[in-house]
Structures are given as structure tokens and as C-alpha cells.
C-alpha positions as CSV (number, residue, x, y, z in Angstrom):
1,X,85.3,92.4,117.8
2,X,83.8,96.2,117.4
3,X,80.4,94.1,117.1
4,X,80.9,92.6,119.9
5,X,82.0,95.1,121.9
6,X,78.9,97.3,120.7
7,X,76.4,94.4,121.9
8,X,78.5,94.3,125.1
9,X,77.8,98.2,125.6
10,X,73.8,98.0,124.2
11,X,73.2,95.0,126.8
12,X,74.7,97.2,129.6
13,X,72.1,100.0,129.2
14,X,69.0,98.2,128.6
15,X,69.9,95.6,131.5
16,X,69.1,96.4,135.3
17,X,68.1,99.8,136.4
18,X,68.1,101.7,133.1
19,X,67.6,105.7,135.1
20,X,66.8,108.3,133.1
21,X,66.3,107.9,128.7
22,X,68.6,110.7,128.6
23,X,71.2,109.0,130.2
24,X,71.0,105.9,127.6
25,X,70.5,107.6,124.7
26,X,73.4,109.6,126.0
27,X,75.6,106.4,126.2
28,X,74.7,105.1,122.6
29,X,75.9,108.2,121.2
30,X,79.5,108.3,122.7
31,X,79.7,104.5,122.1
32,X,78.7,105.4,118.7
33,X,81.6,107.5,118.3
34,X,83.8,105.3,119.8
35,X,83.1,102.9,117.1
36,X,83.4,105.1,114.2
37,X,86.9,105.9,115.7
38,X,88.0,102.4,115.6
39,X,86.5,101.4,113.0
40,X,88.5,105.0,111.2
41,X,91.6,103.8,113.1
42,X,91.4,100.4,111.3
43,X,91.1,102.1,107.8
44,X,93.9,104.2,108.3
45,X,96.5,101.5,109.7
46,X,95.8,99.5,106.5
47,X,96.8,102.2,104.4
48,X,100.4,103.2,104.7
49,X,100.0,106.3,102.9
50,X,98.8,109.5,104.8
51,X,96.6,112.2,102.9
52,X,98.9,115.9,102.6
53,X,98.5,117.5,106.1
54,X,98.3,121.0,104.8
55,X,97.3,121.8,101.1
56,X,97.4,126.0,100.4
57,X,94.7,126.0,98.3
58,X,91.7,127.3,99.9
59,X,89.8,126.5,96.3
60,X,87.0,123.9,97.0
61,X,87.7,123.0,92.9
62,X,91.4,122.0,94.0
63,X,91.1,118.7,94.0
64,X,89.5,118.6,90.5
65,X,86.7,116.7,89.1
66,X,85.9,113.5,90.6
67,X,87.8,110.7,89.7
68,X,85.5,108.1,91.3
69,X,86.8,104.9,93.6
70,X,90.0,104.9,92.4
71,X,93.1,104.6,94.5
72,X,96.0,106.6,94.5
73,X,99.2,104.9,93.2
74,X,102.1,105.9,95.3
75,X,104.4,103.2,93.6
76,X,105.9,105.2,90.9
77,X,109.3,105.5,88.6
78,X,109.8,108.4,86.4
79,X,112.3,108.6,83.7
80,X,113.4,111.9,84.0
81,X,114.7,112.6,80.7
82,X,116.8,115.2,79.6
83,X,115.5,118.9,78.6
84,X,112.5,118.2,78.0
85,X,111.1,119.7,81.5
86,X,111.6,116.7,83.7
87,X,112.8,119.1,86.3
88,X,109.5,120.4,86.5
89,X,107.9,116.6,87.0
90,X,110.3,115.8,89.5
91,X,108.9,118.9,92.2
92,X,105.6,117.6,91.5
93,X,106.8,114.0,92.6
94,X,108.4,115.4,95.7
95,X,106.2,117.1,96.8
96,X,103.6,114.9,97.0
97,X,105.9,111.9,98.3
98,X,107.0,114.4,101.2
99,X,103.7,115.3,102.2
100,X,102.5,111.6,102.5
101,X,106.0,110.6,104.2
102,X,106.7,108.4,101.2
103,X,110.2,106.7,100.4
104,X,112.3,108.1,97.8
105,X,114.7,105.8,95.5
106,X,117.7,108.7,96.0
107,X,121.1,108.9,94.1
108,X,123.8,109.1,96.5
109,X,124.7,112.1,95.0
110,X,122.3,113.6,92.3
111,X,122.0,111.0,89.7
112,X,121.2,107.2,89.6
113,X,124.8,106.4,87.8
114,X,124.1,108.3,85.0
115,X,125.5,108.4,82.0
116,X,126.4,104.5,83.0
117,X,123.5,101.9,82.7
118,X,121.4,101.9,86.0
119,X,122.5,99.2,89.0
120,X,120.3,98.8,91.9
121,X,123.1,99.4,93.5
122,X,122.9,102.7,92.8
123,X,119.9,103.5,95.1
124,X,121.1,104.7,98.9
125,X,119.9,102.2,101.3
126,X,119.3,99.3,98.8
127,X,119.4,96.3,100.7
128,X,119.0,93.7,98.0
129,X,115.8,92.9,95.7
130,X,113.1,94.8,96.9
131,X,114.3,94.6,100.7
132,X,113.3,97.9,101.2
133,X,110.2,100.0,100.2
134,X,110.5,102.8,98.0
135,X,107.9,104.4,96.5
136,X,109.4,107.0,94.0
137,X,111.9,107.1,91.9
138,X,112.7,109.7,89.2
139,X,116.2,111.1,89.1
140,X,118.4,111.1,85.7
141,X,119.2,107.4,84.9
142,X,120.0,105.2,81.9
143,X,117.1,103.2,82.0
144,X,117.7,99.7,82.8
145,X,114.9,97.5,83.4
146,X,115.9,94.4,85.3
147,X,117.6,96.7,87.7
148,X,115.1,99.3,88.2
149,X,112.8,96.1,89.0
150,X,114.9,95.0,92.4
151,X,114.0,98.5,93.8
152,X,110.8,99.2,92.4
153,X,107.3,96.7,93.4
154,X,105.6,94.6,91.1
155,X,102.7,97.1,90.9
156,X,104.7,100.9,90.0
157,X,103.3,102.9,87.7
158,X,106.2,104.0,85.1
159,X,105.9,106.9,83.0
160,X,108.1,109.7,81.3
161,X,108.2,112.6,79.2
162,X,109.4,113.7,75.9
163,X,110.0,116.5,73.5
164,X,110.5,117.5,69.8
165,X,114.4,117.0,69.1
166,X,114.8,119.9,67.8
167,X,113.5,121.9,70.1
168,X,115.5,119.4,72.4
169,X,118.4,120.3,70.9
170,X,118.6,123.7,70.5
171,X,118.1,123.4,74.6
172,X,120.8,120.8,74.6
173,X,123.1,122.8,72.7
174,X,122.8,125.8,75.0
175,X,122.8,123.9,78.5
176,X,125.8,120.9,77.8
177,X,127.7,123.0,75.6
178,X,130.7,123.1,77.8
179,X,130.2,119.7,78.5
180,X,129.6,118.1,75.3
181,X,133.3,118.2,73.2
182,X,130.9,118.1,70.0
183,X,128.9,121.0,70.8
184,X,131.8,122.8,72.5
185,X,133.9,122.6,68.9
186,X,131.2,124.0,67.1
187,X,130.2,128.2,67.4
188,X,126.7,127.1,66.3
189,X,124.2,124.7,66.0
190,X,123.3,125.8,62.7
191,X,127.0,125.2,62.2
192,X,126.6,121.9,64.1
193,X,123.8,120.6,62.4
194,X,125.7,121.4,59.1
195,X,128.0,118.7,59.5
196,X,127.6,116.8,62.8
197,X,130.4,114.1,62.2
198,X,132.6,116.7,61.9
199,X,132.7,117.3,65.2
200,X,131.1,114.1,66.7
201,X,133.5,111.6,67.9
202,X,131.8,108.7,69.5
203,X,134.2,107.6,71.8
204,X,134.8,111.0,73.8
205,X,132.6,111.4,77.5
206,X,129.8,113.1,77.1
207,X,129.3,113.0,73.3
208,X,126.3,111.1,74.4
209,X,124.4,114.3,75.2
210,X,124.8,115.4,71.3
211,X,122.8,113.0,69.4
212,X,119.7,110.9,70.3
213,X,119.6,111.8,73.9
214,X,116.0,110.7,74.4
215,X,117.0,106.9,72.7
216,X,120.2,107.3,75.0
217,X,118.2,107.9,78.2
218,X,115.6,104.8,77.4
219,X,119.1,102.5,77.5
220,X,118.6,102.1,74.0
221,X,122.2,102.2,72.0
222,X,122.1,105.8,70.4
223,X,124.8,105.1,67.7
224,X,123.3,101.9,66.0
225,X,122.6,102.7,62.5
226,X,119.0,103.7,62.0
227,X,116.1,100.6,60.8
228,X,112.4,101.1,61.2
229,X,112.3,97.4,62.4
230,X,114.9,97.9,64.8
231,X,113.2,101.3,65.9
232,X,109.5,99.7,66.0
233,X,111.2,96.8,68.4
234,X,112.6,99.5,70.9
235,X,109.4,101.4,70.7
236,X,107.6,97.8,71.5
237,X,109.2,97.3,74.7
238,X,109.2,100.7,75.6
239,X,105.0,100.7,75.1
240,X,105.2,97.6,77.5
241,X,106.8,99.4,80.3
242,X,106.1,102.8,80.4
243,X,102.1,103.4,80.9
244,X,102.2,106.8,80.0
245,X,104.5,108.7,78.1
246,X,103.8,112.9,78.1
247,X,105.0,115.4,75.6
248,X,106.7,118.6,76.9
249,X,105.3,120.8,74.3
250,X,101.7,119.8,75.9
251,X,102.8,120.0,79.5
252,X,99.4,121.5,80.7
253,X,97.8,118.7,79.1
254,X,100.2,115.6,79.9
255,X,99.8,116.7,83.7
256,X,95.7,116.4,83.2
257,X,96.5,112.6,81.9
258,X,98.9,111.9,84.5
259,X,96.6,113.0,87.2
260,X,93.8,110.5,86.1
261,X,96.5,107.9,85.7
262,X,97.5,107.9,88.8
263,X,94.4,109.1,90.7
264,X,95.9,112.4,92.1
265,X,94.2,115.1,92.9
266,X,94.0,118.3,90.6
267,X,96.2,120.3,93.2
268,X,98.9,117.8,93.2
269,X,100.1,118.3,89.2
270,X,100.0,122.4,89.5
271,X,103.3,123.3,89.3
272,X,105.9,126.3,88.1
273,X,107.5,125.4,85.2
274,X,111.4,125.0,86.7
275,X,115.1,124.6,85.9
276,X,113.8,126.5,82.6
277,X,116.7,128.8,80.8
278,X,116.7,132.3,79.4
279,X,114.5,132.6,76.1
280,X,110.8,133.6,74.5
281,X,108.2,133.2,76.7
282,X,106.9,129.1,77.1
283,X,104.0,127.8,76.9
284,X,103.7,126.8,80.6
285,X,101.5,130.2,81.7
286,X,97.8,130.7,81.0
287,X,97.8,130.8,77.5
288,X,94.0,132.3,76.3
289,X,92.2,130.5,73.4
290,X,92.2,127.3,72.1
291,X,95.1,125.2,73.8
292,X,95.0,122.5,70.9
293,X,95.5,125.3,68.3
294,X,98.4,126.8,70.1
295,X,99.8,123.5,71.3
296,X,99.8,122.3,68.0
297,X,101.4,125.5,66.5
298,X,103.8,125.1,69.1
299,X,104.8,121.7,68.6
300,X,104.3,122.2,64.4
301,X,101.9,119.0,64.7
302,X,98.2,119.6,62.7
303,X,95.1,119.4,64.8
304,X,93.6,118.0,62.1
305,X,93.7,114.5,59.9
306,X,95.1,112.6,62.9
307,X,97.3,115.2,64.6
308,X,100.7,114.4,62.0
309,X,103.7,115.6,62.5
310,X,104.3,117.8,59.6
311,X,107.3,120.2,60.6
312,X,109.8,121.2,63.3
313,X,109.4,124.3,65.8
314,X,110.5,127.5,63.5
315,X,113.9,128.5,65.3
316,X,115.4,132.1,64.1
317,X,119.0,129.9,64.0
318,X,118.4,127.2,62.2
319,X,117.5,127.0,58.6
320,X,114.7,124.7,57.3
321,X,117.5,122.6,55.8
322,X,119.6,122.8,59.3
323,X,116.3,121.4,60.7
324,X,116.3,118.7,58.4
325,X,119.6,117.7,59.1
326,X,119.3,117.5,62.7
327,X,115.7,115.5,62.5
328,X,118.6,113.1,60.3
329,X,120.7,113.4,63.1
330,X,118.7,112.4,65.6
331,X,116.6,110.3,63.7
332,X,115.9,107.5,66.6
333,X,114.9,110.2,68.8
334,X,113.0,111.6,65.8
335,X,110.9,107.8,65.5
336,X,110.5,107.9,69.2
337,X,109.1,111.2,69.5
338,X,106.5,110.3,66.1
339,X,105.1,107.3,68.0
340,X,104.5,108.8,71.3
341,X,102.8,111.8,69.8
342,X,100.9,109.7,68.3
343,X,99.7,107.6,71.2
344,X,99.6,111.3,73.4
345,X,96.8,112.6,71.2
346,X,95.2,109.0,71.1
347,X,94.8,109.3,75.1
348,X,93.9,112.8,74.2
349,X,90.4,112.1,72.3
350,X,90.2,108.9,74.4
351,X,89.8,111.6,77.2
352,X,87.8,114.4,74.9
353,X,88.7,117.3,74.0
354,X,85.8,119.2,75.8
355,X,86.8,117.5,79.0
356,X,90.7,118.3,78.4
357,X,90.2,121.9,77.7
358,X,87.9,122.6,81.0
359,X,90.8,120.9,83.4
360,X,93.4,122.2,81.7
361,X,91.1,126.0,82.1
362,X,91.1,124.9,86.0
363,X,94.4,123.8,86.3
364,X,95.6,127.2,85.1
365,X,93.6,129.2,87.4
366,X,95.0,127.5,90.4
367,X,98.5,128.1,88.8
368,X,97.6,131.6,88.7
369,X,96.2,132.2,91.8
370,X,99.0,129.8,93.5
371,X,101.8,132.4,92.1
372,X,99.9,135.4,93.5
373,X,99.6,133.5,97.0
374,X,103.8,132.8,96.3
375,X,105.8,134.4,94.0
376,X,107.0,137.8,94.0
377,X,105.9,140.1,91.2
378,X,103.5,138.1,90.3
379,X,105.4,134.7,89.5
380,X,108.1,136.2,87.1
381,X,111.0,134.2,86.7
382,X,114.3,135.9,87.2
383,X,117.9,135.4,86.9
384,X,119.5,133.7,89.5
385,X,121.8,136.3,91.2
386,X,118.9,138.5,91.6
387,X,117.4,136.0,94.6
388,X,117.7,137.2,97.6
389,X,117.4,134.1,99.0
390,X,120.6,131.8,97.8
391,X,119.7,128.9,99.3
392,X,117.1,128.4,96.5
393,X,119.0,129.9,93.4
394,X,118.9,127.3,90.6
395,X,122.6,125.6,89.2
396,X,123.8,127.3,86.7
397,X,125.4,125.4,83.3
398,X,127.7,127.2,81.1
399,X,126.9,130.2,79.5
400,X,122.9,129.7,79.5
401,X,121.2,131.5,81.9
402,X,118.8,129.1,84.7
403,X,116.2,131.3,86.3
404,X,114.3,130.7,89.1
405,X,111.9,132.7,91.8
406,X,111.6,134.7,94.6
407,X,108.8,134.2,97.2
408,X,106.0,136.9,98.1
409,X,107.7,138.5,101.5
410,X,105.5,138.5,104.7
411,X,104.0,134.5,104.3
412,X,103.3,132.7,107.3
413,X,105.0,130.1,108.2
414,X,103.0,127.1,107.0
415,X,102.5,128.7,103.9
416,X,106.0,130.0,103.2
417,X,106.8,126.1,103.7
418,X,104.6,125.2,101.0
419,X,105.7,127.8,98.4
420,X,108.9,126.9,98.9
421,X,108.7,123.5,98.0
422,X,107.1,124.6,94.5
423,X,109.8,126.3,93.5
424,X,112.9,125.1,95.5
425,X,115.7,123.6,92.8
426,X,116.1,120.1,92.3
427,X,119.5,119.4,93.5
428,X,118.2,121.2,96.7
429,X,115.3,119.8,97.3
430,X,116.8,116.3,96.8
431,X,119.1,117.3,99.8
432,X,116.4,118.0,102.2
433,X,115.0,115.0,101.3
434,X,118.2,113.0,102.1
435,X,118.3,114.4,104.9
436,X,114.9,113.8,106.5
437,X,114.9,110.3,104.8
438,X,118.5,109.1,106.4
439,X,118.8,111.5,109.1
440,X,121.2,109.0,111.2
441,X,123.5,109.5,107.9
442,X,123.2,113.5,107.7
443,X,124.6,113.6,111.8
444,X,127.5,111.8,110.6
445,X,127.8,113.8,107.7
446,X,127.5,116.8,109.7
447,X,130.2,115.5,112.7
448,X,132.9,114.6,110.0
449,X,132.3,118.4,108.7
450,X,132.1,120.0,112.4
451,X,135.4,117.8,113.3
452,X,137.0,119.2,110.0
453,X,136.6,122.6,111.0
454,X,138.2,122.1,114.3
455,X,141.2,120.5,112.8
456,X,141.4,123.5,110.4
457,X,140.8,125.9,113.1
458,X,143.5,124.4,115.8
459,X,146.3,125.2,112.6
């Protein structure tokens, strides 16, 4: 039809009395540009996902080295695990459904039935097998395939992240220790990991979170006594869902695979390291150096002789032989985390090293000059009653301190709107999301509160 059109146009001005070559030449450039502007508003209507209307990085390297035709998937399902910096993941994921108007798979609440086995059911607005689009999901679950697959389409991307249990749980321990009976009963984990049955019962809520959390979260049953066939099974069907599964320890690293994965640009995996408690200095700042030397340090793994895992994270509370004991403890989780290190540094060299180290470099100077465009003093993270602003003060979990950030003061608007959504808490950002997603649902929301009041006030 454009063609047509276009012929229609041509024969028009080389038919009857032409006038002046200007005057044509004139008319084949605006009909030109009419074309192009169909033929652009054709593309676009075929694509149901809109490029980010505003990006605050000025940097021409912000959207990274090429990464050739490929298309951006925009049908994706995260396992956010637990502790092992999933909150992190799940701001990147928002932000870059929110800025292309894509469809979230949200909990009513804050979490997709967890600790109970996921139901489609779960999702607000589910309408029955894939009824309705969504193109995200990533809030805490128990993974449950056959139900995750009525939300999700046929062609999502899954992927998830996971970390050294020890390190895991010496995070664990300090976060759900009010939760947790287990942890609760003991003073310490040393004193935990000493003897875990004596405190472990496994029929009390919330035990769950004390032993094998990563096997727990993956639906697998986290009490079954420990076989390497049953382990390599689970493993097996894990490998044949999950595409890509990232280690915490190399979070710099695991974003450069994710972004090639999923054909994102650079920009769109920079991130401030969130939900992140009161300790040491991570590993999530511009570290100088070799980054596989001090990853590997970090996560005791050698560069070397295929990357083996040789030794847990040194912890000043924890003996070597408390280590051990907990490795026994969680020793699913412990096979788990073995065979996805394994495959992480196989996608590693797959990638090269040379090529890894020079993103990761340019991913790190983005994060740095982002917090200097943001963050007050320079992006340091501080406790949460010292944010001025309280609408974005992280949750706070039992003793354990949760930090989070204050903006730079004196930010214009769009750019204000843009920090914030970096470093705006989960549980808060999921609202604002619920609300633009189901707006009909937040007036009602909002009139039930509004007539409340009224009834409270007229007493």
C-alpha cells in the first residue's frame, strides 16, 4: 500500500503541468518523509514494547558494546531467592519493565504465596492460563513449575541467583532471627552450627528459613536425606529451566552475563547494591585490580585448575570446624551452589576473560558516576532513620540493621524520578507499581480508606 501510494504521488508530479523543478523536487522530499513515517509507524505498532523515554546517562558508552541483531526479551521470571542479593535484581527488573510500560506478575501483597508452593492463583489479575500478558515476574516464591507456566509465555527467559551458604547463612541468621524458632533459640551461629538439631524442629513455621533455603526456594524438599543421585536429578531439572543462574559473590560479573542473555543494554543492569544489612564493606563498589582474583578470594573458589571450590568465606564467628558443620548442614544447598559455580565460570571463559573484565571496568564507571549524579555523599549507604525522606527508608528485620540512601538535594525533576527508582525499597516500589498497573483497584482502595476516616472522625 505505501508503494502504491508513493507511485500515486510520483505520477502526480511528473503528469500535466510540472511548474517549477523546485516545486517537484520539493514534493518528493516531504512525500519521502511521509513514507519513512509510516513505514516507522508500522515498526513500532508491531512491537509492543516501547524503548525507556528518558535514560540519565548522558555517557555515549551507556548502552555498552554492541550486542548485534538481537532482540530484547521482555518475557522474563526471576527466582528471587533469599539473601543472596535478589533485592538488588528485582530494581533492575522494575525499572526497566516500568520504563517500557511492561506487565508485572504482582503478589497481592508482597510475595507470590511464599513459604507455600506457588498457584497461579497467586498472581493479581490472573484470569486463567495465560489469559493475560505479563511480562515479569520475580517476587519471593516457592518455585513451582507447572504453575509459574499458566502466567508466564512459552518463550520467558528464567533465570536466578545464588550464593555461598555460608555466607548465606550467616546473612540468614542475622535477618530471620526473630522469625526463625531455630535461630531465635540459639545466641550464636557458631552455637547453632554446633549442633543444629538441637534446636531444629522441622515441623515449626518458619524453620524452613534455617537449613537449605536455596533447595527450599527451588520447590525442592529441603529435609530429604542427602544422595548425590537425588541431588544430580534436582540439579537436572533445574539446568532445564533456568537459562542462567548468577552467583552473588560475582554480582558485577553475573549482571555482564545477564545483559547479553537477555540483550539489554549496559545501562539497564547498573544498579546500587540494596536491601543490604550493616557489615564490612561488599564487593558491589569499584573494586581496583583484578576482579577474578578478588572475586575468587571473596567467594574462597581458585582461579586456577578449573575455578574449584576449595573453602568457605573466613567469618571472624565461625570456626573452620563450625563452617564445616554448616556446609553438612546445608549440604543440598552446598551441591547446588558447587554445580552452578561451576557452570558460572564455564559462561565465564565461554565469554573471556579479557572481554569480562573491560564491561565489568565500564559497568563500574557508570555506577560511579550514576551515584555522584544521585546519592548524597557520594552514594554512602546509611542507616535507615537517618533518611530524610521516609517514604523510601528500607524495612527493617529484627535486630540487623537495613540501610539504604539519600538522594543528592537540588535534582530536577526528571532526573530526581530516575534516581529514585534506583534506590527506592522493594516493598515500595512494588506499591507504586500496583498502583499504576491496577489503578481502578487503588481508587477503591483509596475510597474504602477515605470512607473509614469519616466514620472514625463522625465518633
Amino acid at each position: 500500500m505505501l508503494y502504491r501510494r508513493a507511485a500515486r504521488m510520483v505520477k502526480c508530479l511528473t503528469c500535466g503541468h510540472v511548474g517549477p523543478v523546485w516545486m517537484w523536487k520539493a514534493l518528493l522530499f516531504f512525500a519521502a518523509i511521509a513514507i519513512a513515517d509510516q513505514l516507522l509507524d508500522v515498526i513500532f505498532k508491531k512491537s509492543s514494547v516501547q524503548p525507556a523515554a528518558h535514560s540519565i546517562f548522558s555517557s555515549p558508552d551507556a548502552q555498552g558494546p554492541s550486542l548485534g541483531s538481537c532482540q530484547p526479551h521482555t518475557h522474563i521470571m526471576f527466582l528471587k531467592t533469599h539473601k543472596t542479593a535478589s533485592s538488588t535484581v528485582l530494581n533492575m527488573l522494575y525499572r526497566f519493565g516500568e520504563e517500557r510500560n511492561l506487565s508485572f506478575a504482582l503478589p497481592v501483597r508482597y510475595q507470590l504465596g511464599y513459604p507455600l508452593p506457588f498457584k497461579a492463583t497467586m498472581v493479581k489479575g490472573y484470569r486463567g492460563p495465560r489469559a493475560v500478558e505479563f511480562h515479569i515476574m520475580a517476587h519471593h516464591m516457592r518455585f513451582n513449575k507447572p504453575e509459574v507456566e499458566k502466567v508466564m509465555p512459552a518463550d520467558t527467559f528464567y533465570f536466578s541467583i545464588v550464593r555461598n551458604p555460608i555466607s548465606l547463612a550467616e546473612s540468614a541468621f542475622a535477618y530471620f532471627k526473630s522469625v526463625a524458632p531455630a535461630f531465635h533459640k540459639a545466641k550464636t551461629l557458631g552455637e547453632f552450627a554446633d549442633n543444629p538439631m538441637k534446636f531444629y524442629d522441622p515441623n515449626i513455621t518458619y524453620n524452613f528459613l534455617t537449613r537449605n533455603l536455596l533447595w527450599f526456594d527451588f520447590g525442592m524438599d529441603h529435609n530429604a536425606k542427602f544422595s548425590v543421585e537425588e541431588a544430580q536429578r534436582a540439579v537436572a531439572t533445574i539446568r532445564q529451566t533456568f537459562k542462567l543462574v548468577l552467583l552473588s559473590e560475582y554480582f558485577d560479573q553475573s549482571m555482564i552475563l545477564l545483559r547479553h542473555a537477555l540483550c539489554w543494554p549496559l545501562d539497564a543492569v547498573v544498579s546500587f547494591s540494596l536491601n543490604a544489612r550493616q557489615q564490612k564493606p561488599s564487593g558491589f563498589g569499584g573494586m581496583s585490580g583484578s576482579w577474578v582474583s578478588k572475586a575468587a578470594a571473596v567467594a574462597g573458589v581458585k582461579v586456577t585448575g578449573g575455578h574449584s571450590l576449595t573453602k568457605t568465606p573466613e567469618s571472624q564467628s565461625l570456626t573452620e570446624e563450625q563452617r564445616d558443620k554448616l556446609q553438612q548442614w546445608n549440604t543440598f544447598d552446598w551441591y547446588l551452589y558447587q554445580a552452578f559455580n561451576q557452570t558460572f565460570w564455564d559462561e565465564i571463559h565461554k565469554f573471556g576473560l579479557a572481554e569480562m573484565e573491560q564491561e565489568v571496568a565500564l559497568l563500574r564507571i557508570l555506577r560511579e558516576d550514576l551515584a555522584r549524579v544521585c546519592l548524597r555523599d557520594g552514594g554512602k549507604p546509611v542507616e535507615a532513620q537517618q533518611i530524610r525522606d521516609k517514604s523510601i527508608r528500607p524495612f527493617q528485620s529484627g535486630p540487623v540493621k537495613i540501610l539504604g540512601y539519600e538522594l543528592q538535594p537540588g535534582l530536577d525533576n526528571r532526573t530526581r524520578t530516575s534516581c529514585l527508582r534506583m534506590i527506592m525499597p522493594e516493598l515500595q516500589y512494588k506499591d507504586l507499581l500496583d498502583a499504576k498497573q491496577f489503578p481502578r483497584a487503588q481508587t477503591v482502595q483509596q475510597g474504602k480508606q477515605t470512607s473509614t476516616r469519616m466514620r472514625k472522625d463522625s465518633h
